[in-house]
PAGUDO-707096 format. One line per 8 residues: number of its first residue (from 1); for each residue x, y, z of C-alpha. Coordinates in nm, 2 decimals, padded with zeros to 4 digits. Example, Ala and Ser with C-alpha at 12.3 -4.5 7.8 and 13.67 -1.06 7.14 Angstrom:
2
1> 01.23:-00.45:00.78; 01.37:-00.11:00.71 $
//
This chain:
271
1> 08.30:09.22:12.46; 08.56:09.34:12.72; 08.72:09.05:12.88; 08.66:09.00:13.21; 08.98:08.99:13.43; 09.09:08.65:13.61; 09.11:08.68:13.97; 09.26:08.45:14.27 $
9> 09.03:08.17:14.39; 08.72:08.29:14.52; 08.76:08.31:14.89; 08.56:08.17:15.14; 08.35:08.46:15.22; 08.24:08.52:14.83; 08.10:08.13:14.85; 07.89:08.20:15.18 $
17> 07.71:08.50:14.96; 07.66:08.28:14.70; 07.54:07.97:14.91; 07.32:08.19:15.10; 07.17:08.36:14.80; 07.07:08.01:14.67; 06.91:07.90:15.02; 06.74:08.24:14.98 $
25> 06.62:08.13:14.64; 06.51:07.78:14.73; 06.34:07.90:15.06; 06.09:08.14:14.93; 05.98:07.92:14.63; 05.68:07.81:14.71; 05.49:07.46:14.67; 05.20:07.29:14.84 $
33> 05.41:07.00:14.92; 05.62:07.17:15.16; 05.33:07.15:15.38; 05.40:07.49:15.59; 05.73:07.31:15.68; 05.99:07.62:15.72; 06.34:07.59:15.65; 06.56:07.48:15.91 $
41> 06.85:07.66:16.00; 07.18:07.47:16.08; 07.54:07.51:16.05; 07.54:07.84:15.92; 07.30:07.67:15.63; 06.95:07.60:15.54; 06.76:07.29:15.48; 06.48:07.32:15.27 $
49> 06.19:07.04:15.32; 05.95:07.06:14.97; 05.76:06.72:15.05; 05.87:06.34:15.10; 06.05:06.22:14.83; 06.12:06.54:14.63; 06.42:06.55:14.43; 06.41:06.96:14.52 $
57> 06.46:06.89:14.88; 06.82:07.02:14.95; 07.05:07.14:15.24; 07.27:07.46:15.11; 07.57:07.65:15.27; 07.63:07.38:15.58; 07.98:07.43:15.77; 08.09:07.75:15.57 $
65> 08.12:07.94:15.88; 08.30:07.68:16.12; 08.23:07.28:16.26; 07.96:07.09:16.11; 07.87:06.86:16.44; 07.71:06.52:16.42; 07.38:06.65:16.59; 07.34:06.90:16.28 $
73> 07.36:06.64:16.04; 07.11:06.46:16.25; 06.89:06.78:16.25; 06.91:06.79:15.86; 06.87:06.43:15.79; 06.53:06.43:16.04; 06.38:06.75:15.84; 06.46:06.63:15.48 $
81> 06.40:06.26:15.51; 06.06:06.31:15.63; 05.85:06.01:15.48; 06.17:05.81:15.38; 06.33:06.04:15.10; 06.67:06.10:15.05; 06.89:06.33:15.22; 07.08:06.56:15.03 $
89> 07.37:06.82:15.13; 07.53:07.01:14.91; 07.94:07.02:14.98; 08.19:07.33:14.87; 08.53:07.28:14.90; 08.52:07.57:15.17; 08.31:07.40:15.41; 08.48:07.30:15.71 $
97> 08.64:06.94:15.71; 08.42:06.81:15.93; 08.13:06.86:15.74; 08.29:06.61:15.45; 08.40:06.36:15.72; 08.08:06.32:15.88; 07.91:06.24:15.53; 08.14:05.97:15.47 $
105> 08.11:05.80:15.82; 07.70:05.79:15.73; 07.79:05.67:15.37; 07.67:05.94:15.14; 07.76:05.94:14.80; 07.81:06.17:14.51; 07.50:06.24:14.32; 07.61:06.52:14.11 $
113> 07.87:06.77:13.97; 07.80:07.12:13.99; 08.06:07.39:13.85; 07.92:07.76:14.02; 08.03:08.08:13.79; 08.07:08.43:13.93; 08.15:08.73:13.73; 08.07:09.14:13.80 $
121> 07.76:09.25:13.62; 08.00:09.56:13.41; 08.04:09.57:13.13; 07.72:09.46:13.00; 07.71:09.24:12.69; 07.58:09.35:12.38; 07.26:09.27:12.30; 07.24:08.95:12.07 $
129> 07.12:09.01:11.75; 06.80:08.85:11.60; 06.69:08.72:11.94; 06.43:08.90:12.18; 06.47:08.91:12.53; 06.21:09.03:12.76; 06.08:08.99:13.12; 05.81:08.78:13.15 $
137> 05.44:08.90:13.15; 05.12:08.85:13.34; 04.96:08.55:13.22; 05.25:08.40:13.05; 05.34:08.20:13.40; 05.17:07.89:13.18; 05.37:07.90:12.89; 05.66:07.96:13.07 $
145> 05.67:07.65:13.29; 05.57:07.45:12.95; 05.90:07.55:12.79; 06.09:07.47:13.12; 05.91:07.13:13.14; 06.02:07.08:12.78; 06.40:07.18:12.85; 06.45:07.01:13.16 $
153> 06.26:06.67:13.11; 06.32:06.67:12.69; 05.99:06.64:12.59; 05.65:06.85:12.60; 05.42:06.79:12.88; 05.14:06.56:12.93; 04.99:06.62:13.22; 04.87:06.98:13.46 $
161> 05.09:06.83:13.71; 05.39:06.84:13.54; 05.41:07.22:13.50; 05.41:07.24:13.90; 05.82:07.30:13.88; 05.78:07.58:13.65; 05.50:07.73:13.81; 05.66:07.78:14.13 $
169> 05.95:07.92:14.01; 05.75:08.15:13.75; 05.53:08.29:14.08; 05.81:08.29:14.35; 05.80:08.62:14.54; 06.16:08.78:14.43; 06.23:08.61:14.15; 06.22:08.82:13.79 $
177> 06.09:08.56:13.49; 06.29:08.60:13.09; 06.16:08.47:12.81; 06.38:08.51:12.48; 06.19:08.49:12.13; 06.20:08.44:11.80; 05.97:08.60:11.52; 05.81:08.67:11.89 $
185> 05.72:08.30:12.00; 05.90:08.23:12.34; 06.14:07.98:12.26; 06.35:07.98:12.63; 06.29:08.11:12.96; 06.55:08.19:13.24; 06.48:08.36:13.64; 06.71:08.57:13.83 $
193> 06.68:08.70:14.19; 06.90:08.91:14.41; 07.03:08.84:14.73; 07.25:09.05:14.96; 07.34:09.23:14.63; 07.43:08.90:14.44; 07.21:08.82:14.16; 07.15:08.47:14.10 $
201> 07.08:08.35:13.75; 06.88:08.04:13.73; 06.62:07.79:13.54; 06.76:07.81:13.23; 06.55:07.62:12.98; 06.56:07.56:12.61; 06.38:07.31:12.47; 06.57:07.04:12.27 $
209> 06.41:07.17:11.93; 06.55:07.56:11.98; 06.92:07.46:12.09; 07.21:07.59:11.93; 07.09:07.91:11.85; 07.21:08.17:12.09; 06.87:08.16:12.31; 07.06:08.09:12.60 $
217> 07.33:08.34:12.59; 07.12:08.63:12.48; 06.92:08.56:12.86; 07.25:08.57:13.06; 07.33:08.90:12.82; 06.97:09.04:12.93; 06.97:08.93:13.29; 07.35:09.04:13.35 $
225> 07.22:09.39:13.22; 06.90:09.41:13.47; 07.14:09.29:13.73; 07.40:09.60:13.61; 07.11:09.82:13.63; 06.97:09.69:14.00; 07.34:09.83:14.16; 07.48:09.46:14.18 $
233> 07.84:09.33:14.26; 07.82:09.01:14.13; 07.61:08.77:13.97; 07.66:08.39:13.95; 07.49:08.07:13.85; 07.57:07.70:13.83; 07.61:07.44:13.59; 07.69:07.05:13.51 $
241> 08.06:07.03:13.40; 08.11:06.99:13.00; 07.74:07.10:12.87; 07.64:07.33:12.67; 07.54:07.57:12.95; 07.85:07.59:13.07; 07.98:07.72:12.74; 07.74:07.94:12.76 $
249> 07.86:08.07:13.07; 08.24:08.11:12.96; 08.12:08.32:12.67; 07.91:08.53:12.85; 08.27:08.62:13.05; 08.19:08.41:13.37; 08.51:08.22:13.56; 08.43:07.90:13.73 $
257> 08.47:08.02:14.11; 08.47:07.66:14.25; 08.31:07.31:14.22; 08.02:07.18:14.44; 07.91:06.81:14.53; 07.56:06.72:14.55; 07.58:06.43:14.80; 07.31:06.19:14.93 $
265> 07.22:05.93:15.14; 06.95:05.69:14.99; 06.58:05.69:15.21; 06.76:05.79:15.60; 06.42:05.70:15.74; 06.45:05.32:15.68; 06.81:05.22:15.79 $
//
């Protein structure tokens, strides 16, 4: 494969496209628990509300285009920590300082690392041998969401409510569904979407019994060509630091464009 060239540091306006193409993502998935609750738009972000107490509630993009003023955070906290949940924001290093200072004066903490990759879709990746990659198919939505349950939790489901996640994602207006196979059983399962020509890879799940075997990097090979062929500029995704995705990632030619906090503030609602 061709390498990919190393550029400067992504600038600021290249992480608003890909903040905003992940609000975009988030907002339109759907879920009863949201409750008709739309997203609320603040500080040149998006808060996204899916239900008291849910883990997937999440405010993307605050303070990338100027001041992040106590009354926003205010606004956010109020919309996400409806029925005492926790609040959480999601911090770039090219939001503006104030954002960052406010979040320690309320005593947010880190909950997680993200890295978030960018590379352009050309030149497409071969195709990986002895793997099959394909787009999803009607009626497959159900086995789908029970190899994401499988990857993300690390064991196979037990109950109808546990493939709600998957569901969701598998039946989100914009969203494209992969499977990848082998002797054609599905064995992984990965999502893309576009957004203001950015293509967003996401939901990439492979079961603890079919790791190791290439099923991940063949879906970034197959969703970076669809992305190629859709007249994309870019594509990104993100990962945890160290794993095995993010190998993934640096083989399939992406550079890490810049780090991202997951910060949060333990159930708003009661303090």
């Amino acid at each position: 494969m061709t390498a990919i060239p190393r550029e400067r540091p992504v600038p600021q306006s290249l992480a608003r496209r890909i903040e905003y193409a992940q609000a975009e993502q988030v907002d339109r998935t759907p879920s009863s628990s949201r409750q008709g609750v739309p997203a609320l738009h603040v500080a040149g972000g998006r808060a996204v509300f899916f239900g008291p107490r849910s883990p997937y509630s999440t405010a993307v993009g605050l303070g990338l285009v100027g001041p992040v003023r106590a009354e926003d955070v205010d606004r956010v906290e109020a919309h996400l920590g409806q029925g005492g949940g926790a609040v959480r924001i999601e911090l770039t290093p090219f939001c503006d300082p104030s954002l960052p200072l406010e979040l320690a004066r309320r005593g947010y903490r880190v909950e997680q690392h993200q890295l978030v990759w960018w590379r352009p879709p050309f030149p497409v990746p071969p195709v990986t041998h002895g793997i099959e990659t394909r787009l999803l198919r009607a009626g497959e939505e159900r086995r789908w969401a029970e190899l994401f349950f499988h990857a993300f939790v690390g064991r196979p489901m037990t109950s109808e409510a546990e493939l709600g996640p998957g569901l969701a994602i598998a039946r989100t207006e914009g969203n494209t569904c992969f499977v990848a196979l082998e002797r054609g059983e599905p064995r992984a399962v990965g999502a893309v979407s576009v957004c203001g020509g950015v293509a967003l890879l996401s939901a990439d799940g492979v079961p603890p019994p079919y790791r190791g075997r290439g099923f991940q990097l063949a879906l970034i090979h197959a969703r970076l060509a669809w992305a190629a062929a859709r007249g994309c500029d870019g594509v990104t995704a993100s990962t945890e630091p160290a794993t095995p995705s993010q190998r993934s990632y640096e083989k399939a030619g992406f550079r890490c464009a810049y780090p991202k906090l997951v910060m949060v503030r333990e159930s708003v609602a009661s303090l």
